[in-house]
C-alpha positions as CSV (number, residue, x, y, z in Angstrom):
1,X,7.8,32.8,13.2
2,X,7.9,31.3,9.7
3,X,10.2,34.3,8.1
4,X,13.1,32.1,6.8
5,X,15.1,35.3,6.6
6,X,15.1,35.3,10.6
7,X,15.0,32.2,11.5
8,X,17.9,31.8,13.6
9,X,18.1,27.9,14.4
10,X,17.2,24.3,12.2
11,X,13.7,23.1,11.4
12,X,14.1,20.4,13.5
13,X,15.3,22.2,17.0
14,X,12.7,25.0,15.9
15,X,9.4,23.0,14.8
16,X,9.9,20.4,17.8
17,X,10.7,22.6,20.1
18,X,8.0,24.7,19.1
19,X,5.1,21.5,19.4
20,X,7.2,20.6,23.2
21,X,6.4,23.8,24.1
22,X,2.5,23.1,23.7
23,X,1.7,25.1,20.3
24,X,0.8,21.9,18.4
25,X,-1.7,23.1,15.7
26,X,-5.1,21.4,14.6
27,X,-5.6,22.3,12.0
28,X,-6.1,19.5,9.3
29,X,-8.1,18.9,6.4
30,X,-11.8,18.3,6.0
31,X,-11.1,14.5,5.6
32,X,-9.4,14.4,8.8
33,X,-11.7,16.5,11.0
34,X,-14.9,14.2,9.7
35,X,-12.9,10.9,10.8
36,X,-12.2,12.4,14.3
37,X,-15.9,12.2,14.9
38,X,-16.2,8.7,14.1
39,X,-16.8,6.2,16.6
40,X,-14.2,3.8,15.3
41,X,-10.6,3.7,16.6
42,X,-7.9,2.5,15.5
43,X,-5.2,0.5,17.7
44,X,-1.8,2.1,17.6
45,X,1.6,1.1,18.4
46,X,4.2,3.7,18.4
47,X,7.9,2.4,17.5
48,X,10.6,5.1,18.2
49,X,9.5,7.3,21.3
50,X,12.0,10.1,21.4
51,X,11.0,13.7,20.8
52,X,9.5,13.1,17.6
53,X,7.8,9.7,18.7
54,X,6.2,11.6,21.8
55,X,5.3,15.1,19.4
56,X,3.7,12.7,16.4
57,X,1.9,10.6,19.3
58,X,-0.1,13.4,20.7
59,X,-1.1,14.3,16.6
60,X,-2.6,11.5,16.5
61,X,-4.2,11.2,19.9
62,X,-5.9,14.6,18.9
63,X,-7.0,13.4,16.0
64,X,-9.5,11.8,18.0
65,X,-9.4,8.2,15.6
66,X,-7.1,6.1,17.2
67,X,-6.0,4.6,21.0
68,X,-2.3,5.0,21.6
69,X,-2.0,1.1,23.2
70,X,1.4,-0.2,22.7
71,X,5.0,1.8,22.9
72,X,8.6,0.6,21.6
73,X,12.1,2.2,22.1
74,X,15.4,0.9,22.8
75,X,15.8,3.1,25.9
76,X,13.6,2.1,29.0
77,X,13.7,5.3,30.1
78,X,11.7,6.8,26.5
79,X,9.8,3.9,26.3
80,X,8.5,4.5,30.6
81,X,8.0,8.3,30.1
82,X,5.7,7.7,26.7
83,X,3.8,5.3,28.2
84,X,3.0,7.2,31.2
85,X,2.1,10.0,29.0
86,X,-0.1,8.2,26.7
87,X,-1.7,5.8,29.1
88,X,0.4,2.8,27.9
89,X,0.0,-0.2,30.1
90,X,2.9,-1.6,31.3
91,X,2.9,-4.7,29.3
92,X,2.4,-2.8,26.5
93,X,6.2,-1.3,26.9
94,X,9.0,-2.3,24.9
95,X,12.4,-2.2,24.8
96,X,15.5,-3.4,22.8
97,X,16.3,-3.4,19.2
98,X,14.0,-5.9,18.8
99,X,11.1,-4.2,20.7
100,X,9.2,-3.9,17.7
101,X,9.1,-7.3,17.2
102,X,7.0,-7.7,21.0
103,X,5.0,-4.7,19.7
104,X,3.8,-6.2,16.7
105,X,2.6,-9.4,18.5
106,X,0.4,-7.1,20.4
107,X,-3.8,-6.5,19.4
108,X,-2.9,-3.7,17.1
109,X,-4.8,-2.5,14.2
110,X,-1.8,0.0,12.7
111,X,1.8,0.9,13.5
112,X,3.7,4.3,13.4
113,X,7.4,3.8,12.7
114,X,9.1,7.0,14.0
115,X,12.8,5.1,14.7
116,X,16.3,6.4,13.4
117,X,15.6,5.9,9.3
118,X,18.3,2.8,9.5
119,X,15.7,1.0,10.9
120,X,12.6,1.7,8.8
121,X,13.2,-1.2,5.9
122,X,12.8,-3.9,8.4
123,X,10.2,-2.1,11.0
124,X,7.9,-1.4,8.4
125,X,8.4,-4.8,5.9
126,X,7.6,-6.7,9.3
127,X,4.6,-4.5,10.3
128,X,3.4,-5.5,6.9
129,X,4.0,-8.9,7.4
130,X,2.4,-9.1,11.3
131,X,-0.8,-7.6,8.9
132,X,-0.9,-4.1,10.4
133,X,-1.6,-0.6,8.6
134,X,1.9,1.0,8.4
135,X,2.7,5.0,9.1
136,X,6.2,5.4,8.2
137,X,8.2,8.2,8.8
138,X,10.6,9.7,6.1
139,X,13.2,8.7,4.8
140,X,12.4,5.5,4.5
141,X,16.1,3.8,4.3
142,X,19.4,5.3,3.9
143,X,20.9,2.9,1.4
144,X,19.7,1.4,-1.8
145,X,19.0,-2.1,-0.1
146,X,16.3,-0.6,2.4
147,X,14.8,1.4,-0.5
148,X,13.8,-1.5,-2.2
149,X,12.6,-3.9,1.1
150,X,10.1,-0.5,1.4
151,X,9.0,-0.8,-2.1
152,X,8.5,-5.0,-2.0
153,X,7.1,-4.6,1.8
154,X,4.0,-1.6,0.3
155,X,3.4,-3.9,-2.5
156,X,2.8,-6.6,-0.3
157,X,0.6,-4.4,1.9
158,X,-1.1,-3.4,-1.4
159,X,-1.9,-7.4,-1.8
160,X,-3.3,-8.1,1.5
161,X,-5.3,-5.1,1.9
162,X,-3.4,-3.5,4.2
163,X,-2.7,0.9,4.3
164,X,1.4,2.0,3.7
165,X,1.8,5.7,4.1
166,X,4.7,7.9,4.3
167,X,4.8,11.0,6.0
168,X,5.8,14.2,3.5
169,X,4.6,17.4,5.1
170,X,4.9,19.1,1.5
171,X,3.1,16.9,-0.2
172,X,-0.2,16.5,2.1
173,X,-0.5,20.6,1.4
174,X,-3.1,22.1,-1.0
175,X,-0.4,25.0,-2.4
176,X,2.1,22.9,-3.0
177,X,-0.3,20.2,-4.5
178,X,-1.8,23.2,-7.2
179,X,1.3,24.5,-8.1
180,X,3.0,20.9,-9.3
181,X,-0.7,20.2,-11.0
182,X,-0.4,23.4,-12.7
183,X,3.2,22.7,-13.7
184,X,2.5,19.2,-14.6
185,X,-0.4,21.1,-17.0
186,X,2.5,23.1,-18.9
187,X,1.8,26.5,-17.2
188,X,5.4,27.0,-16.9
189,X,6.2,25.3,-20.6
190,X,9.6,23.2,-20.6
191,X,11.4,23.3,-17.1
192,X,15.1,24.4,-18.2
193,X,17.0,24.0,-15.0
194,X,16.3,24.8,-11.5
195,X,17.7,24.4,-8.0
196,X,17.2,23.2,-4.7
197,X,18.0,24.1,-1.4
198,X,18.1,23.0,2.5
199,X,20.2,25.6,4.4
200,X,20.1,25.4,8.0
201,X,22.6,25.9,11.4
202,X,23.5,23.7,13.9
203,X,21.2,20.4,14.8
204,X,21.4,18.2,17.4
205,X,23.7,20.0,19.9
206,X,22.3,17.8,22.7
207,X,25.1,15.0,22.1
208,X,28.2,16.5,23.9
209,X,28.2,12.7,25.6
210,X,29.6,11.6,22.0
211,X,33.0,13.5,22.2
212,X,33.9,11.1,24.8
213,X,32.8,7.6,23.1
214,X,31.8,8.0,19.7
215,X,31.3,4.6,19.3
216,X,29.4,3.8,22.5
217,X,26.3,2.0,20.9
218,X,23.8,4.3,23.5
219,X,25.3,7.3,22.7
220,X,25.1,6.5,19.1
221,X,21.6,5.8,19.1
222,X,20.4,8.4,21.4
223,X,22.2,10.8,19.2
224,X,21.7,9.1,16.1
225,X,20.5,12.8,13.6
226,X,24.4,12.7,14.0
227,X,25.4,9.0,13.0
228,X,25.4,8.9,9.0
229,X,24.8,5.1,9.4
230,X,21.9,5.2,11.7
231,X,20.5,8.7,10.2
232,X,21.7,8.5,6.0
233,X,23.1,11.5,6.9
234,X,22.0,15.3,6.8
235,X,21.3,14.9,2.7
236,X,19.6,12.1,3.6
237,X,17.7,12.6,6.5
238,X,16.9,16.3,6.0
239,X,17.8,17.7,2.6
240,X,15.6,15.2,1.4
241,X,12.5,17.4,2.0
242,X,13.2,19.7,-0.8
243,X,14.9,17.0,-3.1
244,X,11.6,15.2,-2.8
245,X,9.7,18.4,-4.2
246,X,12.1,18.5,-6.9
247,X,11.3,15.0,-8.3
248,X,7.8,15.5,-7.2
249,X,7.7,18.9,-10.0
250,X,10.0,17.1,-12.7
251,X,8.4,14.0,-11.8
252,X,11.2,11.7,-12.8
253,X,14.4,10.5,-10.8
254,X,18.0,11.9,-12.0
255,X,20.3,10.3,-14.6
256,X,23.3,11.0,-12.8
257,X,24.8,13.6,-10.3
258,X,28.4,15.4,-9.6
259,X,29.0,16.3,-6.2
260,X,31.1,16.8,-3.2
261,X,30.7,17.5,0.2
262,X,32.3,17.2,3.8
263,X,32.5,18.2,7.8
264,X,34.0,21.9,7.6
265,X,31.9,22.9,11.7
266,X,31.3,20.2,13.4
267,X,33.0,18.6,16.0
268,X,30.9,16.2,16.8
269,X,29.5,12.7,15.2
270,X,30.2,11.7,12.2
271,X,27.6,13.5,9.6
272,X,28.8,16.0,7.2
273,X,27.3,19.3,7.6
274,X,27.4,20.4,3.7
275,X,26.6,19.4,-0.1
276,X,26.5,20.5,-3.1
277,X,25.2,18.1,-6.1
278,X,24.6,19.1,-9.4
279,X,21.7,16.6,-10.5
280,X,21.2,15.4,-14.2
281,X,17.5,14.9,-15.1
282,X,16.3,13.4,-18.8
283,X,16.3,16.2,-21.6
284,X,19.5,17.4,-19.7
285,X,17.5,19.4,-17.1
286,X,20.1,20.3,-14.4
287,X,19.2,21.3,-10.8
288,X,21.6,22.6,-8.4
289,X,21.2,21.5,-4.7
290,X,23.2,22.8,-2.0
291,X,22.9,21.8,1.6
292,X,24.5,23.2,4.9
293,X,24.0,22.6,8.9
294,X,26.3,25.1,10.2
295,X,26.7,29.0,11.0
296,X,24.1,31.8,11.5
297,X,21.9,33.5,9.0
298,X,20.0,32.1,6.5
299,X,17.6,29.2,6.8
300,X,15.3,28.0,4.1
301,X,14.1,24.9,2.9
302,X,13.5,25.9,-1.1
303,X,13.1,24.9,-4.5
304,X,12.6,27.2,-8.0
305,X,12.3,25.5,-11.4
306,X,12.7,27.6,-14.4
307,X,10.5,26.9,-17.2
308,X,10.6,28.6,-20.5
309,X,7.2,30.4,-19.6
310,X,7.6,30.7,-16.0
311,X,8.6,30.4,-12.9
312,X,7.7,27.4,-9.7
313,X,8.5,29.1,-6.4
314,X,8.3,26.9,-2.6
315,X,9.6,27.9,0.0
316,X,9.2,25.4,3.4
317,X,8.7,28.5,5.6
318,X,7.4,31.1,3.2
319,X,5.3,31.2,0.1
320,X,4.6,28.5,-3.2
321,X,3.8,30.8,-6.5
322,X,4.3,30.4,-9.7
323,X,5.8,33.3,-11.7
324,X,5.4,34.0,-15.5
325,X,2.8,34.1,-18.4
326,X,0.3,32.0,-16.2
327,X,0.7,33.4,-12.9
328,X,-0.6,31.7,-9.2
329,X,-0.4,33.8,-6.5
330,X,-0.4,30.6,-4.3
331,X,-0.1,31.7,-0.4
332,X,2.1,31.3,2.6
333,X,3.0,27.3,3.7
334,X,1.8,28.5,7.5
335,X,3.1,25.8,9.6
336,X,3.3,23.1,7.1
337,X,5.7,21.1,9.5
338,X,3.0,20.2,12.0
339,X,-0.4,20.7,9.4
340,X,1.3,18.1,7.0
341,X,1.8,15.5,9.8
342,X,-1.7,16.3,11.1
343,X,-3.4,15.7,7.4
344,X,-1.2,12.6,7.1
345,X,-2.3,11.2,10.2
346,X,-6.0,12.2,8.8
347,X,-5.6,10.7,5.4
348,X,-4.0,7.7,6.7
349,X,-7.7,7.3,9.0
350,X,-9.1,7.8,6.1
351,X,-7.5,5.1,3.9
352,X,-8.2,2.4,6.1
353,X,-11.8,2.9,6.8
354,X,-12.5,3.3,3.2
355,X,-10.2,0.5,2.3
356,X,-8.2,2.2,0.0
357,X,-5.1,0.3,-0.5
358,X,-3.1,2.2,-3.9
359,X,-0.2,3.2,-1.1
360,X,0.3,6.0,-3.7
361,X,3.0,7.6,-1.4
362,X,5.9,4.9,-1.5
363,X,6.9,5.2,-5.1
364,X,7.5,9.1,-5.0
365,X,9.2,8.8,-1.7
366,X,11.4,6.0,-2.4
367,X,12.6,7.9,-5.7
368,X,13.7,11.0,-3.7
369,X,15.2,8.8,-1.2
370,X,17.3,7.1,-3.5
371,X,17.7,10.8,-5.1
372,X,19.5,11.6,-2.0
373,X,21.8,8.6,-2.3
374,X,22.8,8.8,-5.7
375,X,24.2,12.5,-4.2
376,X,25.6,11.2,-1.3
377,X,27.3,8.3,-3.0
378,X,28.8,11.0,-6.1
379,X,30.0,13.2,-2.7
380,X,31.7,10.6,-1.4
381,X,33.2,9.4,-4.2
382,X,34.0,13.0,-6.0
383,X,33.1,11.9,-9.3
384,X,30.1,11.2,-11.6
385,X,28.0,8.6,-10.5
386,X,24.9,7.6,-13.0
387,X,21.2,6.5,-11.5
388,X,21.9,3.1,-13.1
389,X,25.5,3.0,-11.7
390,X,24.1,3.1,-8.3
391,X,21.5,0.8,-8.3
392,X,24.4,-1.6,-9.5
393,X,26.2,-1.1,-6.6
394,X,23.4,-1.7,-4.2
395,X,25.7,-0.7,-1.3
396,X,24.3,-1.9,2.1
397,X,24.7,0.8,5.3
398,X,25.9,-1.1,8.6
399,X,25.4,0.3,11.6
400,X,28.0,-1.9,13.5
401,X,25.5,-2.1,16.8
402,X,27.3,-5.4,17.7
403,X,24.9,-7.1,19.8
404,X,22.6,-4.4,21.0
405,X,19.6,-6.0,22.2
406,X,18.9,-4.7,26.0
């Protein structure tokens, strides 16, 4: 199921439809399986209740360390079918933009933020600042602005003791984890160049509703994988899984990128459905990316560096080595989409009963994210576009939802 040669359809449609379909794994690591036999649980309210809201919910009712007791959405209709699914009481339901806000007023120990990525900067920096433990799906912002509330709002959670986590599937997995250590070590000596990939066909095909009122504010957010202002678009919101590994193995954010881009399939919404970025890291270490969301064939989520003594291999669907004068054999990823949410939701347990408060996973994940933009922003323009530049610019993403508030 995994063979990324075969693969006919996205990660997304293909993982969730996969957990929908009742083949959610539980598999997890040993952390995660002792905190399930605990008798302590944790009181969770669930912002963003769509397909993902609903799939990551039952994760963490499995887990067996936390009570599922308040729901947001801005649909009523999400929002009624989650909470008679996870045995919400009614006055525990919440709709609106603002639902979030009700939510947090509620007897909650922790939030999961699972919301279109505009939204994640202000969910999760007022989580923090209600005093819950925030779970934060990825990315965490699509512009520069929302990168940095993420950053102030886990510092702040830092300061009054309070658990930030993001949820990377890669990096919560023990192959992936060796093979950067052992890079990191110099097994591969002095990464060259490399290149990163996200190649995938058609996602979110559920939206037909759009081609007659692309600006309806519903439409928009119920098919929002598809609005670059709600989502970041698809470098954003998807590529950035193996533009995170990239800075996770070079450790260190880009100086500058080249890159271009555009809508050459779809019909529909207002993402682009193909990049390609050629990324300048210090010590001139270039990395390719490319990126597509159209056509048959090929679907992989990758990323090689070449190092003057070897070889770093992952492969999303497939297998993480490492190549060369030191070799690891490494093993097959499994199904790292569902195991990685599972050990996050485990680790996250884990971090608040022991009171560990580093928040370790924000810095990382707020350099690939802004990674991503620096690509988007050197696409869009067509020229180079320096890390430094960027920041400068500090261009804020509106969503123009008027005065959504149901």
């Amino acid at each position: 199921m995994h063979d990324k040669k075969t693969l006919p359809i996205s990660r997304r449609t293909f993982l969730v439809g996969a957990a929908a379909a009742g083949t959610l794994s539980t598999v997890g690591t040993q952390g995660s399986v002792l905190a399930a036999t605990r008798e302590s649980k944790l009181r969770l309210g669930v912002v963003g209740c769509g397909g993902r809201g609903k799939w990551i919910a039952n994760l963490f009712q499995e887990h067996g360390g936390y009570s599922i007791v308040a729901a947001a959405d801005y649909f009523e209709d999400r929002v009624g079918e989650f909470g008679e699914r996870f045995g919400v009481a009614d006055d525990h339901r919440f709709t609106g933009l603002d639902g979030y806000k009700s939510l947090l007023d509620c007897e909650i120990d922790a939030v999961a933020i699972i919301s279109p990525p505009y939204c994640h900067p202000e969910q999760g920096s007022a989580g923090v600042d209600a005093g819950k433990h925030v779970y934060l799906a990825k990315p965490v912002a699509v512009d520069v602005p929302g990168c940095h509330s993420v950053r102030d709002a886990a510092q702040r959670a830092t300061e009054s003791e309070r658990v930030f986590l993001i949820d990377f599937q890669t990096r919560a997995n023990a192959l992936y984890q060796e093979a950067v250590r052992r890079v990191h070590a110099g097994e591969i000596g002095t990464i060259v160049n490399g290149e990163s990939m996200y190649h995938a066909g058609p996602t979110w095909n559920t939206a037909d509703h759009l081609r007659e009122a692309p600006e309806d504010t519903d439409h928009r957010i119920r098919a929002w994988g598809l609005d670059r202002r709600l989502s970041g678009d698809i470098i954003t919101e998807q590529n950035i899984h193996t533009l995170d590994v990239a800075t996770w193995i070079l450790d260190a954010h880009p100086e500058s990128a080249y890159g271009h881009g555009g809508r050459f399939a779809r019909d529909i919404g207002s993402t682009w459905d193909a990049y390609s970025v050629i990324y300048r890291f210090p010590n001139d270490v270039l990395i390719s990316f490319s990126s597509k969301q159209h056509g048959d064939g090929q679907s992989d989520i990758t990323c090689r560096m070449y190092g003057t003594q070897g070889t770093i291999d992952t492969d999303y669907f497939g297998e993480v080595q490492i190549r060369g004068q030191r070799f690891y054999k490494g093993g097959s990823t499994g199904n790292l989409y569902t195991d990685g949410a599972v050990s996050n939701i485990g680790a996250f347990y884990d971090h608040v009963l022991a009171k560990n408060y580093s928040n370790d996973t924000v810095a990382p994940s707020v350099r690939s994210n802004l990674t991503t933009i620096l690509g988007r922003t050197a696409a869009e323009l067509g020229r180079d576009v320096s890390w430094d530049e960027m920041l400068r610019r500090n261009e804020r993403v509106d969503p123009n939802l008027g005065d959504a508030t149901r």
